[in-house]
N, C-alpha and C positions, 0 to 999 in steps of 0.2 A: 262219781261221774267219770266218762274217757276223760283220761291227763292227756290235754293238751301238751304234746314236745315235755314230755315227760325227764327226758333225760336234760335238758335245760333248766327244767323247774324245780328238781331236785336241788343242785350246788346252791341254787337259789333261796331256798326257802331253809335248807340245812343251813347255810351262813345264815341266815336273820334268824335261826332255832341258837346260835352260839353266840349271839352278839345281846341276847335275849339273856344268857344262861352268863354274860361277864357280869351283867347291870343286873342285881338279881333284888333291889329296890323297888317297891311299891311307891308309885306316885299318885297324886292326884289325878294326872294326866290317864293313867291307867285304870281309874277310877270311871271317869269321865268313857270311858271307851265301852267297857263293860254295859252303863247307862244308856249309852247310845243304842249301843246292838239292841239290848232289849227292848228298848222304846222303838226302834223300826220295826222288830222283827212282828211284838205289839201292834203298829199300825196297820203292816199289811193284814193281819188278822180281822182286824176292826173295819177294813175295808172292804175284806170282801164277804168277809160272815155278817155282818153286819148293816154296812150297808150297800150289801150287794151291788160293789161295784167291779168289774171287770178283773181278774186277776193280771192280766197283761198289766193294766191301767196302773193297777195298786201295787204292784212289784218293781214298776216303773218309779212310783211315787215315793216307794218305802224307802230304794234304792238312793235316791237323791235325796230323801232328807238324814239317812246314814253319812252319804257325802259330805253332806254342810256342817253337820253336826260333828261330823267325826274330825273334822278339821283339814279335809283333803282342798286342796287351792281349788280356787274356782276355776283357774283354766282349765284342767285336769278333770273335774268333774263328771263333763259328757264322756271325753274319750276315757274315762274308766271306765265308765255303766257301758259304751259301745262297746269296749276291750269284751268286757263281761258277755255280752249279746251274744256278740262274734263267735268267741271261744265257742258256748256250746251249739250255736247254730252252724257252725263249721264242725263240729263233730258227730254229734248228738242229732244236729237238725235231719244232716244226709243221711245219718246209720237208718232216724226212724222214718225218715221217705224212702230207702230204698226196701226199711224191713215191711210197709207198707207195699209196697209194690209186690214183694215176694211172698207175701201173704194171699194177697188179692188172687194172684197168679194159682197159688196153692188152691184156693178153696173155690174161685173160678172151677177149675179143671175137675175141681171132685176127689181129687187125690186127698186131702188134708181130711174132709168126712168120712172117705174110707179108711183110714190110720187111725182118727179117734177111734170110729166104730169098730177096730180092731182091740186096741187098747180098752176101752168100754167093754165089751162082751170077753176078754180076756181075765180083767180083774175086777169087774162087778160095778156097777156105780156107788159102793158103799167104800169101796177099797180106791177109787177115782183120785181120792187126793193124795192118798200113798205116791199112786202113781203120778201123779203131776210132782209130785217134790224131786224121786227118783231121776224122773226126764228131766226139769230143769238145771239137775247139779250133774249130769250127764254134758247138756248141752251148754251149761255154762262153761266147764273145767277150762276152754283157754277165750273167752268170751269178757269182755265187758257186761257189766249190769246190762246198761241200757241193746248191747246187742242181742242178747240173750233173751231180754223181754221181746224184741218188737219180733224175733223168729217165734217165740212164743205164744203170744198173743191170739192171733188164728186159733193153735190149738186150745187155748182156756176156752174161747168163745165158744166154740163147737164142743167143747166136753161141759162146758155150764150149759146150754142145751139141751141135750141128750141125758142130761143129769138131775135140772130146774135147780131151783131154791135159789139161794144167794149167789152172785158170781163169784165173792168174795170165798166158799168152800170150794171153788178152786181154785181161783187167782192167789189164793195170799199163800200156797204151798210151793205155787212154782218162782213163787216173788221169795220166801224165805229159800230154797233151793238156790238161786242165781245170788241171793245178796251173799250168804254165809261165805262163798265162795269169793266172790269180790274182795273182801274184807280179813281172811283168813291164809286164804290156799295161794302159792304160785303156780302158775306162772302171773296173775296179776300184778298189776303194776304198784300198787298199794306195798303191798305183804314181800315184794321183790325191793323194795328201797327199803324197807326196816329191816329185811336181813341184812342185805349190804350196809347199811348204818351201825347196825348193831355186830356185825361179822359173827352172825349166824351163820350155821351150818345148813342149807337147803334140806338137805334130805332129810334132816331130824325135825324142822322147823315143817316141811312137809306131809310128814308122818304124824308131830303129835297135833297138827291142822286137822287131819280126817277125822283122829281119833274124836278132835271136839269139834268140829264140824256136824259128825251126822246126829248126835243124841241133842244138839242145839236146833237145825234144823225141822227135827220129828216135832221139838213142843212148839215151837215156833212156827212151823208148818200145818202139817197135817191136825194136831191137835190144836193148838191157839186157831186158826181156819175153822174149823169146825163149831167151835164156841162162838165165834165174833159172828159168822154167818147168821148165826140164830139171833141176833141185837143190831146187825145193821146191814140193811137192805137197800144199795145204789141202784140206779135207775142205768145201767152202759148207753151210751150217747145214740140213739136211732141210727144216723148216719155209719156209727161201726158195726152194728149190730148186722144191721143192712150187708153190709159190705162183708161181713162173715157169714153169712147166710148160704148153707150150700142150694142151689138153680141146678138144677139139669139140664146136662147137656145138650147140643141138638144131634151131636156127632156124635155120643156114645164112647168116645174115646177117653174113658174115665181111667189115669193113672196105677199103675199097681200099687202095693202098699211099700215095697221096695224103691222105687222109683219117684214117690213121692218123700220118702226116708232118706235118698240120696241127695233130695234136692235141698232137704233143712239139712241135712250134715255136712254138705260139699262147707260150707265157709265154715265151719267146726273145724272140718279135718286141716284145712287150709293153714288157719293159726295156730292148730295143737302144732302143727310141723313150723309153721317160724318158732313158736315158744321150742321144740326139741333141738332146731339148730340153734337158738340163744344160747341153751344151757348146755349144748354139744361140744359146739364151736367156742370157743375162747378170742379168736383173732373175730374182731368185729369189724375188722375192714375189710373182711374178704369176700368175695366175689359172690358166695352161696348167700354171707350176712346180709349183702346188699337188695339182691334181689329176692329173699324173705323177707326182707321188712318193708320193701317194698308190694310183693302181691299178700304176703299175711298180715297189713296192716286191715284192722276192721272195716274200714268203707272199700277195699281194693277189692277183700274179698267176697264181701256183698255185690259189689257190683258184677263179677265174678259171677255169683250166685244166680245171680237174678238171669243174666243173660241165656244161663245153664237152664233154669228154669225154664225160658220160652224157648227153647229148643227142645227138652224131653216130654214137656207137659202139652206137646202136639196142639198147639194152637196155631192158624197163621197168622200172618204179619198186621193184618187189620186187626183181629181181636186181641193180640198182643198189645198195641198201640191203645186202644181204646182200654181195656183192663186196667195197664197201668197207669193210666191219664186220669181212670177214675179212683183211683188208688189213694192220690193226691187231696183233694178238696177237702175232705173228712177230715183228713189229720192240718188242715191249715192253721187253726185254729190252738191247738197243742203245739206247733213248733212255735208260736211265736209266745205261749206263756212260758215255756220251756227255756226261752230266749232271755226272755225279762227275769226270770228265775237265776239264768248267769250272772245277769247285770247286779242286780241284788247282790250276790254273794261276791261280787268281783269289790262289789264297796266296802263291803266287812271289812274284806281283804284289806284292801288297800289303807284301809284307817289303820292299821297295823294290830288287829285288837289279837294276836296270835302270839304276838312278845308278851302283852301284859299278861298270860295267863299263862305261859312259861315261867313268868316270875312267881309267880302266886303260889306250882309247883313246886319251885325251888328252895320255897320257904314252910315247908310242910313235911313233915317228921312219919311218912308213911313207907310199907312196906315198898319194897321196887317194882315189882310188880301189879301191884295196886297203884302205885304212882305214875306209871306207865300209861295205865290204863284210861285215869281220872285226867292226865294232859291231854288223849287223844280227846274224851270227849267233849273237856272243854271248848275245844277248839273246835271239834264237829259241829259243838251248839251253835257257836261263833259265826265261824265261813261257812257251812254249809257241804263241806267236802268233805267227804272221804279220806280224798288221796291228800290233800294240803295236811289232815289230820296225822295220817300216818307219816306224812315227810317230814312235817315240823315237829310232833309231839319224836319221831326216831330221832331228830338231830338234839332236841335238847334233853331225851335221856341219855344219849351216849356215851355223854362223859360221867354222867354219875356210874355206869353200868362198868363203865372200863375199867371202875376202882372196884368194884366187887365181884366175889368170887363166888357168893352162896347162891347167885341165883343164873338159869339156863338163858342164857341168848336167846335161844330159840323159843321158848316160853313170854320172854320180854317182846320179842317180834309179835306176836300169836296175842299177847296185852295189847302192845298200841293197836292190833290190823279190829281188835274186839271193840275197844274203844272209839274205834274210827266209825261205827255201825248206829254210835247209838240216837233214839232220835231224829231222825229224820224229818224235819218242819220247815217252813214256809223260806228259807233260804235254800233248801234245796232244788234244785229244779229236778229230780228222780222224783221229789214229793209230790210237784204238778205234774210229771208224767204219768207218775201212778192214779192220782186225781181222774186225767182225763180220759184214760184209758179204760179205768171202770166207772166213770159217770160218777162219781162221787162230789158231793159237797165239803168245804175243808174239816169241819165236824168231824165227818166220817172218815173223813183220811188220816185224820189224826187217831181217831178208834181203831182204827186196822191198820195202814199201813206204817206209822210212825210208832203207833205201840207194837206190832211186830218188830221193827228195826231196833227198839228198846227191850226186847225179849230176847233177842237174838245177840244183843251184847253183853245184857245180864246174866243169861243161862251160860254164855262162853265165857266169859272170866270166872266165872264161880269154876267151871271145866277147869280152867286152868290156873288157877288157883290151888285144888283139888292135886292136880299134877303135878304143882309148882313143891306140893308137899313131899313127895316123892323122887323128883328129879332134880338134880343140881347141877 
């Protein structure tokens, strides 16, 4: 998910990844932790597959009885699940209302069905998923997951479409596209705190990232999509479907395919250029640092975006206003299981179940790279993060890495960011976006989108593994 104040959360989670790595004892208490997590992550499951109750409701439910269980004080209880809320509805909430907005705007105008229909009659609708992998690790490269889906999205729904069958033979190539990336490549936030942990080389760590990036991607994408589409068939929510449904005009003033290409790339280019001055610039207090991290952060530049939007996509000020107002409603309902999705995982968190399974690592006789890999997942199981996975699992391999010589940094980076992917379940809240975004019940999200995110782990550590044999 976006790392909230990323550069704070690092020293943070890097000190409790070495205070994890002194006490390297197995307790009871660490016992107990482990039990917990599964028994919530258990409940939400039974609650909402089961007895169909609200995912909000039951994420809410899981969240707090993690809490109690987990031993966190009662005063503390609420404002952790709100911390959790907060977090990603102050991230995440805004990215996918304004990706909503810019969507609407998109396929309002007619621009976004003239660009599939180009893309479509270009490379065939047999060839469709090829091209949704291509476009999403295009438009992810300096993108967050979740920013990269909600510019995405539009175009899945109009190329499943123009295409039929499952949405899932197109959605899960541009879902594997955007994730690999997330979890592997910098400039993301993930993959950029295990180099620096690890005092990895970027550009080696970047390089052998592509190499196992796109043949991880292909099975994972294009071919895993293709299979799963034929075994499970969601229903996308009417309300979105609706809402991507290209209308004609009354004005005729329908977009070129250029002009609508500028409009999803403007907040692309926007952050490739803060990421170029990060790794440009070295002086992070200067004047240029200040004000790209300021307009290249993801909501600045969305907003950005959007604005760009109702200025070239020739609408006036009424239809603007109304487009994007209706933009809103549809997705109400996904920002707030998205929200409860935080809370959840903010309670993991906060039971400290990330030290006990640092220990657990500590006391296991496996290759370093292997060992790497198997901390990050841990802990993804766990928290539900990504980035927590890559920040914690880089601070408590560190010091074992510092003593050994036979294996690549950059290899070890490219383990944890693999590990950090895997599984993707009911503490995640990317797992309810994904859910509600194509209409899925948790069954099927777990068929497709969590066994992708476990295919995409397992085919890249094996990748690098494969490498690890060859490179030192």
């Amino acid at each position: 998910m976006i790392a909230p104040a990323l550069g704070s959360l690092a020293p943070r989670l890097s000190a409790a990844a070495a205070d994890a790595a002194k006490n390297t004892d197995w307790t009871g208490h660490d016992t107990r932790l482990v039990v917990v997590a599964v028994l919530g992550i258990a409940l939400v499951v039974v609650l909402t597959a089961v007895a169909k109750i609200h995912p909000f409701l039951a994420l809410l439910v899981g969240g707090l009885f993690v809490g109690v269980a987990g031993g966190i004080p009662a005063d503390k209880l609420i404002s952790t699940l709100t911390t959790g809320v907060g977090g990603v509805l102050g991230n995440v909430g805004v990215v996918v209302a304004l990706g909503a907005m810019l969507g609407k705007l998109l396929v309002d105008s007619g621009g976004a069905d003239r660009l599939v229909g180009a893309i479509v009659d270009r490379v065939g609708e047999r060839r469709a998923p090829w091209a949704m992998v291509l476009a999403a690790m295009v438009v992810g490269i300096p993108m967050f997951f979740e920013v990269g889906l909600v510019l995405m999205i539009p175009i899945i729904y109009l190329v499943w479409k123009r295409t039929g069958g499952s949405i899932l033979r197109i959605g899960i190539p541009a879902l594997a596209g955007l994730s690999i990336l997330h979890g592997l490549i910098p400039p993301h936030p993930g993959p950029l705190v295990a180099i620096s942990a690890l005092h990895a080389d970027l550009g080696t760590t970047l390089l052998f990232g592509v190499i196992v990036a796109i043949p991880t991607a292909v099975i994972a994408g294009p071919l895993y999509g293709t299979w799963v589409s034929k075994h499970v068939h969601p229903h996308p929510p009417e309300t979105l479907s609706e809402q991507y449904t290209v209308t004609e005009r009354e004005d005729g003033k329908v977009p070129s395919v250029w002009t609508t290409l500028s409009v999803i790339l403007l907040p692309v280019v926007i952050m490739l250029a803060k990421t170029v001055v990060d790794v440009a610039d070295n002086n992070a207090k200067s004047e240029l640092h200040r004000v790209m991290d300021f307009v290249g952060d993801p909501i600045m530049a969305l907003i950005i975006g959007v604005i760009y939007a109702a200025f070239v996509l020739r609408f006036d000020r009424e239809q603007t206003s109304g487009i994007m107002g209706a933009a809103l409603p549809p997705i109400a309902g996904i920002l707030l299981i998205i929200g409860a999705g935080g809370g959840f995982k903010q309670m993991l968190v906060g039971t400290g179940i990330a030290d006990s399974i640092g220990k657990a690592a500590h006391n296991s006789h496996l290759s370093l790279l292997l060992l790497a890999w198997l901390i990050a997942v841990g802990i993804r199981l766990a928290t539900g993060s990504a980035t927590v996975a890559t920040v914690t699992a880089s601070g408590i391999i560190a010091p074992i890495a510092a003593t050994s010589t036979n294996t690549s940094t950059a290899l070890l980076a490219l383990a944890v960011g693999s590990g950090s992917l895997f599984l993707s379940h009911v503490n995640d809240a990317g797992f309810w976006l994904v859910k509600e975004f194509f209409g899925m019940d948790v069954k099927q999200t777990f068929k497709s989108w969590s066994a992708m995110e476990t295919i995409l782990s397992s085919v890249s550590i094996v990748c690098i593994l494969i490498l690890g044999t060859f490179v030192h």
